[in-house]
C-alpha positions in Angstrom: -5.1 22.7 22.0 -6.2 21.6 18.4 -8.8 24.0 16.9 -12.2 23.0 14.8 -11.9 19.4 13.5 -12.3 19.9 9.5 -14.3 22.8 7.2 -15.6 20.6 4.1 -15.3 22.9 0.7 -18.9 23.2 -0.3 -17.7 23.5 -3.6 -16.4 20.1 -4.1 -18.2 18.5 -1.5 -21.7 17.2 -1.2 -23.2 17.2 2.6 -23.9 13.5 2.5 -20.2 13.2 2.6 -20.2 14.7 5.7 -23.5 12.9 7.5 -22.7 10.9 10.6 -24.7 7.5 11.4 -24.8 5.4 14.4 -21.7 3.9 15.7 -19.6 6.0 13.8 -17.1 7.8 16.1 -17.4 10.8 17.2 -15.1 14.2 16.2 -12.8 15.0 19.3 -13.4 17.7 22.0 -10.4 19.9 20.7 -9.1 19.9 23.9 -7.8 16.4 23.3 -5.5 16.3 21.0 -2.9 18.5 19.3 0.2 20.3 20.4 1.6 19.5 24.2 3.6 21.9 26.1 6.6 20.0 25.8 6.6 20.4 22.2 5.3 16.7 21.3 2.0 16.2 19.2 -0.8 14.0 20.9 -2.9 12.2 18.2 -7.0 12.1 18.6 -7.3 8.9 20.6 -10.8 7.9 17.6 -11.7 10.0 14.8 -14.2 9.4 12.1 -13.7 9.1 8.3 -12.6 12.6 6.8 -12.1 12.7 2.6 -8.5 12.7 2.4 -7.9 16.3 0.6 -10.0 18.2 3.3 -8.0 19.3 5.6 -7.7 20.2 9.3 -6.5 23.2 11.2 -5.3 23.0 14.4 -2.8 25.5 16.5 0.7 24.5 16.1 0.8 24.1 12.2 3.2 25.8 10.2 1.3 28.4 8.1 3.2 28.0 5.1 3.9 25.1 2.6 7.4 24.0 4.1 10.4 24.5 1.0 12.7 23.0 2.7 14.7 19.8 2.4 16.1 17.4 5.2 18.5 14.6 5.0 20.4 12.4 7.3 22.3 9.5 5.9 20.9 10.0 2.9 21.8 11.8 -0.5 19.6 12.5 -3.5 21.6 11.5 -6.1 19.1 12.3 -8.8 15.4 14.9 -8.9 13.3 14.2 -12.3 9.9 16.6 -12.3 7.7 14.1 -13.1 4.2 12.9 -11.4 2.0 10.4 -12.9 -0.2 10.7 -9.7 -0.2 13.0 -7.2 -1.8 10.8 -4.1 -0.5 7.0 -5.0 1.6 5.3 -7.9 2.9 2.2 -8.4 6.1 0.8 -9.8 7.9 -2.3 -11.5 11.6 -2.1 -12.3 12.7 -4.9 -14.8 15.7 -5.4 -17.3 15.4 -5.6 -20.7 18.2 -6.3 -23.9 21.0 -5.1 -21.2 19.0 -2.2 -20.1 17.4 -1.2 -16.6 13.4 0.1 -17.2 10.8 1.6 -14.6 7.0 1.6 -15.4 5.6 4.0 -13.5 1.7 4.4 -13.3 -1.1 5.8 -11.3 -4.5 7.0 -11.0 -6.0 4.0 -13.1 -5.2 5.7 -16.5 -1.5 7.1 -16.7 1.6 4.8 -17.2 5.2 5.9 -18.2 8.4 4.0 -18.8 11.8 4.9 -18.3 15.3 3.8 -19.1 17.1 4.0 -15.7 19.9 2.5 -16.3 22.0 5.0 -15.1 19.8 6.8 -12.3 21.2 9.8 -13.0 20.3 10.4 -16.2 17.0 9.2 -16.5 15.3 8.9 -19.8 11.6 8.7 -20.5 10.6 6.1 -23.1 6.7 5.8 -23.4 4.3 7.5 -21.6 0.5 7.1 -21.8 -2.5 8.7 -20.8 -5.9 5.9 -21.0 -9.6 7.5 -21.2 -11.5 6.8 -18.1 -13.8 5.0 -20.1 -11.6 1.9 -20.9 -10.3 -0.5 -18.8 -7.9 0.8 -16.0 -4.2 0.5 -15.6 -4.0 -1.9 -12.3 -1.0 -2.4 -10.0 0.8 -4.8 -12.3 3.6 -7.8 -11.5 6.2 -8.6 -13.8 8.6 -11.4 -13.5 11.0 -13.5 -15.5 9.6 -16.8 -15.8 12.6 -19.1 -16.4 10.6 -22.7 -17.7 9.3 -20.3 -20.3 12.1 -18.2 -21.1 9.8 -15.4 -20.8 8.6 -11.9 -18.8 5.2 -12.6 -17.5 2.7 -9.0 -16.6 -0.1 -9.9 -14.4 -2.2 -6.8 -13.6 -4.9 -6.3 -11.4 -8.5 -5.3 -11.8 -11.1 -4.2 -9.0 -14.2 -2.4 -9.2 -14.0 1.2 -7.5 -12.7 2.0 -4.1 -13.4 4.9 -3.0 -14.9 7.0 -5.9 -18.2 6.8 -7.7 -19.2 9.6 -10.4 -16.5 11.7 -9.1 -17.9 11.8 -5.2 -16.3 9.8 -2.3 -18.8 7.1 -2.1 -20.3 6.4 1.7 -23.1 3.4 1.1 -24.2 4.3 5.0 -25.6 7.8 4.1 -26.0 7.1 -0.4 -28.8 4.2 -1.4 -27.1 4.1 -4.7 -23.5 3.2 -3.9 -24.6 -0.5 -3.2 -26.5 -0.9 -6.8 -23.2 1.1 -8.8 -21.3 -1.3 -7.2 -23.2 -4.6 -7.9 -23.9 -3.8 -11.2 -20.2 -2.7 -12.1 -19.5 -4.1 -15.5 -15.2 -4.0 -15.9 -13.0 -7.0 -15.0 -13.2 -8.1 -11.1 -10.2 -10.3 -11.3 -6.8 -10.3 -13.3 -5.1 -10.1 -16.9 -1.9 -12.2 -18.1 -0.1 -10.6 -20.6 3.5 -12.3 -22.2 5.5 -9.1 -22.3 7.5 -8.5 -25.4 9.3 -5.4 -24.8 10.2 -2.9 -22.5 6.7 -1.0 -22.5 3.0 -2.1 -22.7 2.8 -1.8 -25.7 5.1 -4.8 -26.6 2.9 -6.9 -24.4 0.3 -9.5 -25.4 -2.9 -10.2 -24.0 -3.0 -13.9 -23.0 -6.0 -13.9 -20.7 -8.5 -12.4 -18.3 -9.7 -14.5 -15.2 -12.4 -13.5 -13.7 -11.8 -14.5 -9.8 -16.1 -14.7 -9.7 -16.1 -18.8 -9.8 -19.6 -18.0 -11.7 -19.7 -15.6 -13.9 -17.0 -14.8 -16.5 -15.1 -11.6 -17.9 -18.1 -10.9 -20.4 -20.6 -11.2 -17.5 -21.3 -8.6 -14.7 -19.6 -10.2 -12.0 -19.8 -10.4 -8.0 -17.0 -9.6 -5.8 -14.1 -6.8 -6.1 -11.8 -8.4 -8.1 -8.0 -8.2 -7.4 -7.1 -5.3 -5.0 -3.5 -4.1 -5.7 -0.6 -5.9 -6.4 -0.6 -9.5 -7.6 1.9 -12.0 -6.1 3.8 -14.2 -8.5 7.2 -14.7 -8.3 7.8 -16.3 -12.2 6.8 -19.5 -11.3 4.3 -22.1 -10.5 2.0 -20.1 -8.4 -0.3 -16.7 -8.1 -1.7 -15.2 -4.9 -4.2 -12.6 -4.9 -6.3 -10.8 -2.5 -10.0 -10.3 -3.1 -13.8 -11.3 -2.5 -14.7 -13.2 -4.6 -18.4 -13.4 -5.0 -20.7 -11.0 -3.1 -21.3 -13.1 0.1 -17.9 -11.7 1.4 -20.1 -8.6 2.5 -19.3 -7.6 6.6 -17.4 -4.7 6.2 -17.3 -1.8 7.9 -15.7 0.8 5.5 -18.1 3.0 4.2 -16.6 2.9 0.2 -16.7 -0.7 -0.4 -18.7 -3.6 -0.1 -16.8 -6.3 0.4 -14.1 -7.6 2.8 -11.3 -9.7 1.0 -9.3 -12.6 2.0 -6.7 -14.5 -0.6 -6.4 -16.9 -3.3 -3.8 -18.8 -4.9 -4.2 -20.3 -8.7 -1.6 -22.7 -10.4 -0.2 -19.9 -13.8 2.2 -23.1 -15.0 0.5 -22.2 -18.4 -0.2 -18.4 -17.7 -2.6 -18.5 -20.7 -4.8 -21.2 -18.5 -4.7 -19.9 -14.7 -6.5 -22.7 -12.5 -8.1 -21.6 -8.8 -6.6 -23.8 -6.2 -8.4 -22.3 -3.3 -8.9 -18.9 -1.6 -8.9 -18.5 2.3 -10.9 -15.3 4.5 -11.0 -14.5 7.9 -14.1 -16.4 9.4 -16.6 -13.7 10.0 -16.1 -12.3 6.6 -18.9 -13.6 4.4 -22.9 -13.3 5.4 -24.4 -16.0 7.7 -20.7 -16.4 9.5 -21.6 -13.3 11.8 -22.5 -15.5 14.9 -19.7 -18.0 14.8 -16.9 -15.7 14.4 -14.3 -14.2 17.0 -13.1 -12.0 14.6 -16.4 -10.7 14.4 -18.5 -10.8 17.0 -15.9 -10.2 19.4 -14.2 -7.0 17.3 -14.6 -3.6 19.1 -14.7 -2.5 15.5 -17.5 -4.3 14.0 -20.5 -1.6 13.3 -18.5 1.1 13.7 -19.0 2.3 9.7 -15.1 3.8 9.4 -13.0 0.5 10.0 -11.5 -1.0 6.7 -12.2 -4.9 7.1 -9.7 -7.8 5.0 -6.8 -7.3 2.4 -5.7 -4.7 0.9 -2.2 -6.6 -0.6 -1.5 -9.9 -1.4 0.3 -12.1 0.8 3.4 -11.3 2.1 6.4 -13.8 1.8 10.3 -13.0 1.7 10.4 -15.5 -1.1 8.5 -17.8 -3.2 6.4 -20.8 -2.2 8.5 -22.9 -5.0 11.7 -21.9 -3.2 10.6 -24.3 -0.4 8.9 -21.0 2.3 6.1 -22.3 4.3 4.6 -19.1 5.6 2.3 -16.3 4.3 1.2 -13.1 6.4 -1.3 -11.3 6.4 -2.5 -7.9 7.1 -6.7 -8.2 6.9 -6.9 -4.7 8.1 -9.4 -4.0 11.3 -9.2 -7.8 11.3 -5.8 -8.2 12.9 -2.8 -10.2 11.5 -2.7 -13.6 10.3 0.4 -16.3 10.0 -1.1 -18.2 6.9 0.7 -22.2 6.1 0.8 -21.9 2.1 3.3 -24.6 1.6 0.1 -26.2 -0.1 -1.4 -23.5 -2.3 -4.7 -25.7 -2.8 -4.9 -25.5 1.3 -4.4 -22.2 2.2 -5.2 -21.9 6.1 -4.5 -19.8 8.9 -2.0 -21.1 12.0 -1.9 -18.2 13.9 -3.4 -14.7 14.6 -2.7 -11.7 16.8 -5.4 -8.9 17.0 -3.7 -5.4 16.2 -3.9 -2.0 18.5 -7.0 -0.3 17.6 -6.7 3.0 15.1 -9.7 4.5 14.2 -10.0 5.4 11.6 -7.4 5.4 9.3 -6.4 1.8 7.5 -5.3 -0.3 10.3 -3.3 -3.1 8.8 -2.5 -2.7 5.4 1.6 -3.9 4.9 3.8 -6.6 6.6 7.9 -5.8 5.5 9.1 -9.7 5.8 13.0 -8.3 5.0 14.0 -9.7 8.7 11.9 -12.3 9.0 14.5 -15.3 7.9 17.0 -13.8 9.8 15.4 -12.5 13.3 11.7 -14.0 13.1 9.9 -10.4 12.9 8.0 -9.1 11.0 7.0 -5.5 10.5 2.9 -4.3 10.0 1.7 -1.1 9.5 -1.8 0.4 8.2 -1.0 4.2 6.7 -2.8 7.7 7.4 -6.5 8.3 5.6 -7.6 11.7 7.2 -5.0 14.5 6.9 -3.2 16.7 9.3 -2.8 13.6 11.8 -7.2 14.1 12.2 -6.8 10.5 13.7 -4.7 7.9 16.1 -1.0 7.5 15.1 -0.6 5.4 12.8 2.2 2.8 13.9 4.9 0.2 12.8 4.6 -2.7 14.9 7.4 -5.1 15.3 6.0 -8.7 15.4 7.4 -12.0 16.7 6.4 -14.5 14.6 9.0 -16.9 15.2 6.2 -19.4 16.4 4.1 -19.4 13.6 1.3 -20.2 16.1 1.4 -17.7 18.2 2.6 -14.5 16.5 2.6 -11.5 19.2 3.0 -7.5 19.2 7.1 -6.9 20.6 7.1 -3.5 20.4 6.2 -0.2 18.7 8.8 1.5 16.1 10.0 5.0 17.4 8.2 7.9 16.0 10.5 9.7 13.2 11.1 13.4 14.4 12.3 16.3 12.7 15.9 17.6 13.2 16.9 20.6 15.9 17.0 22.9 12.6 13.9 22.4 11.6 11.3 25.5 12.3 8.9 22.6 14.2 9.5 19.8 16.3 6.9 17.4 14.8 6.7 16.1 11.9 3.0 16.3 12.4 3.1 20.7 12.2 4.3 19.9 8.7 0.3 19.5 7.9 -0.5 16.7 4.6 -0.6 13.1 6.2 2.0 11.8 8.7 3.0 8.1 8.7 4.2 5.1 7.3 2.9 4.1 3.3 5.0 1.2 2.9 8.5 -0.1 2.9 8.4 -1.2 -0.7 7.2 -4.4 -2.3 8.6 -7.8 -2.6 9.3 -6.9 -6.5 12.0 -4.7 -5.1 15.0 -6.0 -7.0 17.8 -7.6 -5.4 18.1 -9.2 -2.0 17.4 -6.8 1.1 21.0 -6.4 3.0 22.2 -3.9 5.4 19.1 -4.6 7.8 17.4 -1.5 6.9 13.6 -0.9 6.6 12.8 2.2 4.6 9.6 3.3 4.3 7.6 6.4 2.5 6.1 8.4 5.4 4.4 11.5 3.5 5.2 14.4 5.2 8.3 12.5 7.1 9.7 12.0 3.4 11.8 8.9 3.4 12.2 7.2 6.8 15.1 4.1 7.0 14.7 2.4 10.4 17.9 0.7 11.5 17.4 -2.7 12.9 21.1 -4.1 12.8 19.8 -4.5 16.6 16.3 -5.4 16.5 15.7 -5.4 20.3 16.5 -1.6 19.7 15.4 -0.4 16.4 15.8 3.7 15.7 15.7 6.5 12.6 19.4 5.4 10.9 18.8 7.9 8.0 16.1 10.0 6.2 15.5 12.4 3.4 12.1 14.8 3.5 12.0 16.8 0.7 10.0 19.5 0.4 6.1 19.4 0.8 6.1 20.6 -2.9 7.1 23.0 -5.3 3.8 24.7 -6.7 1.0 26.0 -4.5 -1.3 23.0 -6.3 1.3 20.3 -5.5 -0.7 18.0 -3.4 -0.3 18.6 0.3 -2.3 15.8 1.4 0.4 13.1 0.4 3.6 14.8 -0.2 5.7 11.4 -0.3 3.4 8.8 -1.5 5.7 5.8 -2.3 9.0 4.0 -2.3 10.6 1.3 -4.9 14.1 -0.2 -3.3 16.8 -1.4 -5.5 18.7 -3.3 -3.0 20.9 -5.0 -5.6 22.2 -1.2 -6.6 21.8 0.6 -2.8 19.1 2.9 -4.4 15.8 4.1 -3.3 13.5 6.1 -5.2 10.6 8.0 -3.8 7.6 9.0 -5.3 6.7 12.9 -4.2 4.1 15.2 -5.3 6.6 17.1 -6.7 8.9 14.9 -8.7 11.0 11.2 -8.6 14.3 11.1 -6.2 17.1 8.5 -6.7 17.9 8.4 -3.2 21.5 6.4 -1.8 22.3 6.0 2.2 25.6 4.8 3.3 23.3 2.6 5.5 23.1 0.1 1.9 26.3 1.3 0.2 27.5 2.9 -2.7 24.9 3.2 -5.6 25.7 1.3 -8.6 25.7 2.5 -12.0 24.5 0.8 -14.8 24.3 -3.4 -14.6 27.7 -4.5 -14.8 27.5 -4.6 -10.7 23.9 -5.3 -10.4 24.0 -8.7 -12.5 20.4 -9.8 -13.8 18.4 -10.5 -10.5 15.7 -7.8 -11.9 13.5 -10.1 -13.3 15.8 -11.2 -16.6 
């Protein structure tokens, strides 16, 4: 039986965080959920919305911070005590002068940059911390460009998420997250810098694009901007998600305004982006409410906790110039999309498949497409938002999209559990968040081999899924270190992240705690230095 569904800390929360409103769902009878005699953990079939650091008691939970480390297939070959952010950071890995470099950065304001050349002995080279006050640090792309002989940087820029004057914003219970929103006055769109060295401060602004068609950097602008990481492979061509202009309003989630879909711009001269077109799921925009499926026939519409559109760009296994067809799509509560982008000024939708319901939590947030050339699946996951698994499983579905067309659910990934040694038999008693993050991004360097999928699964650690059989896909390997190393080490996302070097078998995950180079025999021997690893990192 699982005990009282969350105690808010009046100290750093205000009760309109915690007011319900109709159609919300409701908190589970405690009967419902929790630990099963047999030993399993049974997830809340609905939840609402909790604020991710308050957390949930429930019998069953170990009542201590776990210290302990697991490993199966899997060796740290490398721990650095170093956190730039303690609930989500991003990464780009990139040679320079005959030298490996990491930039590291998180929480809008904090960047480092290391020389990993040798994961072992990795040495910090720049580190930054910018005042809130200026513009943000935003999940950042950088590729070689080959025409120009250069590295390109382009960074995103979005107006708040979740956060507004230090409180989780809820615009169904606050009257003034709407107006903060409308009127925010930072970029809502992208930056191109022409990098110059092997930190940001060798890079040069070249421009800031506004993805508003109306109103430009200077102005306030409509929309959300550029939500996470930009896709551009070097090239010709530039995919981002966002909203651009504040019609794109039918969304559910109680942070945000506006529900994003994806557009693609020619960066042939990344001084001069041009807009080609953008594509959203029908249903997104005010007026469309009537006319769309995706809408009007969504179990999830009005329900005030679902998260509605893109959160990423487009996923691809390779680049549009390379001669790929086929974008997916993960547009949250929406479902899944198979998008034809062999035209980037005609970006449109071939197929859909709705995805299992998971409220609440972020429903469809990553596609891996690792497999996708090879077997025709993909892989789609949303991630944990309440802690202590308050909320429905959050799963890694396996998807058949070998007919474009008609893309359909095959089967569920197993759940990851803990080994015989370990003092619980779920992962889930471990308390923080349980589930998949994601599986790395398609900046990853090198070309994914050994058909593994790893992905960051917070309180799980480091989770590699096997699919050398994909008809039967299982747990090859994992390391799960521990849940921290300081009392005030974030429980609520222990392992936030993942970055895979596949051309030098390496994995590093991001913890509360520290960085771990990570090697599996599942990829191979890790490889030192460059000598092996060639120039496929971006130069």
């Amino acid at each position: 039986m699982a005990g009282s569904p969350y105690v808010p800390d009046a100290k750093k929360y205000d009760p309109k965080d915690f007011e319900r409103v109709a159609g919300e769902p409701l908190d589970p009878d405690a009967a419902s959920w929790g630990m099963q005699p047999d030993g399993s953990f049974l997830p809340p079939a609905e939840t609402p919305s909790v604020p991710r650091d308050v957390f949930i008691d429930w019998p069953g939970q170990l009542p201590y911070r776990d210290p302990e480390t697991y490993s199966l297939n899997a060796t740290a070959e490398a721990f650095y005590p170093i956190v730039v952010n303690t609930s989500h950071s991003w990464q780009a890995i990139y040679n320079w002068e005959g030298r490996r470099y990491m930039l590291h950065y998180g929480g809008g304001n904090r960047w480092n940059v290391y020389d990993i050349t040798d994961p072992r002995d990795l040495v910090v080279v720049a580190e930054e911390t910018l005042p809130w006050t200026g513009p943000g640090f935003g999940a950042v792309t950088i590729q070689w460009n080959e025409k120009l002989g250069k590295h390109i940087a382009i960074q995103a820029s979005e107006t708040p998420r979740y956060f507004l004057k230090g409180r989780v914003a809820n615009k169904w219970t606050d009257p003034t997250v709407e107006g903060q929103l409308l009127e925010w006055e930072g970029l809502r769109g992208f930056r191109v810098f022409e990098v110059n060295g092997p930190t940001p401060h060798d890079w040069t602004l070249l421009t800031e694009v506004s993805t508003d068609p109306n109103h430009g950097p200077d102005e306030v602008q409509e929309g959300n901007g550029v939500l996470d990481l930009p896709v551009y492979y070097g090239d010709q061509y530039l995919f981002v998600a966002t909203a651009p202009d504040n019609t794109f309003i039918n969304q559910p989630y109680r942070t945000t305004l506006w529900t994003a879909g994806h557009a693609a711009y020619d960066v042939s001269d990344p001084a001069n982006p041009v807009h080609l077109s953008t594509w959203w799921v029908p249903g997104s925009r005010k007026g469309e409410e009537e006319d769309s499926p995706y809408l009007a026939e969504n179990a999830r519409w009005n329900n005030k906790t679902s998260w509605f559109g893109s959160r990423m760009g487009i996923f691809m296994p390779r680049a549009v110039e390379s001669g790929w067809r086929y974008g997916y799509a993960a547009q949250g509560g929406q479902g899944f999309f198979v998008l034809d982008v062999s035209d980037p000024a005609n970006i449109h939708h071939v197929g859909w498949c709705d995805l299992p319901v998971s409220v609440a939590g972020t429903e469809g947030d990553n596609v891996d497409t690792t497999q996708v050339e090879e077997t025709g699946y993909v892989y789609v996951s949303g991630y944990p938002m309440n802690t202590d698994c308050y909320e429905p499983a959050k799963e890694i579905y396996q998807i058949d999209v070998s007919d474009p067309t008609q893309p359909r659910v095959v089967r569920t990934m197993p759940r990851p559990m803990p080994p015989a040694e370990a003092a619980f038999t779920d992962w889930a008693q471990r308390r923080g968040s349980f589930g998949p993050k994601r599986s790395g991004y398609f900046i990853n360097t090198g070309t994914p081999h050994g058909k593994i999928i790893p992905y960051a699964f917070y309180a799980a650690g480091l989770q590699i899924f096997d699919v050398r059989d994909p008809e039967d896909p299982k747990v090859g390997a994992y390391f799960v270190p521990p849940m921290g190393l300081k009392d005030d080490d974030d429980l609520a996302a222990p392992v936030h992240g993942i970055f895979v070097e596949w051309d030098r078998n390496l994995i590093w995950l991001f913890a509360n705690h520290g960085i771990y180079a990570v090697s599996t025999p599942l990829l191979g021997e890790p490889v030192i230095g460059l000598a092996e690893a060639g120039a496929s990192a971006t130069g």
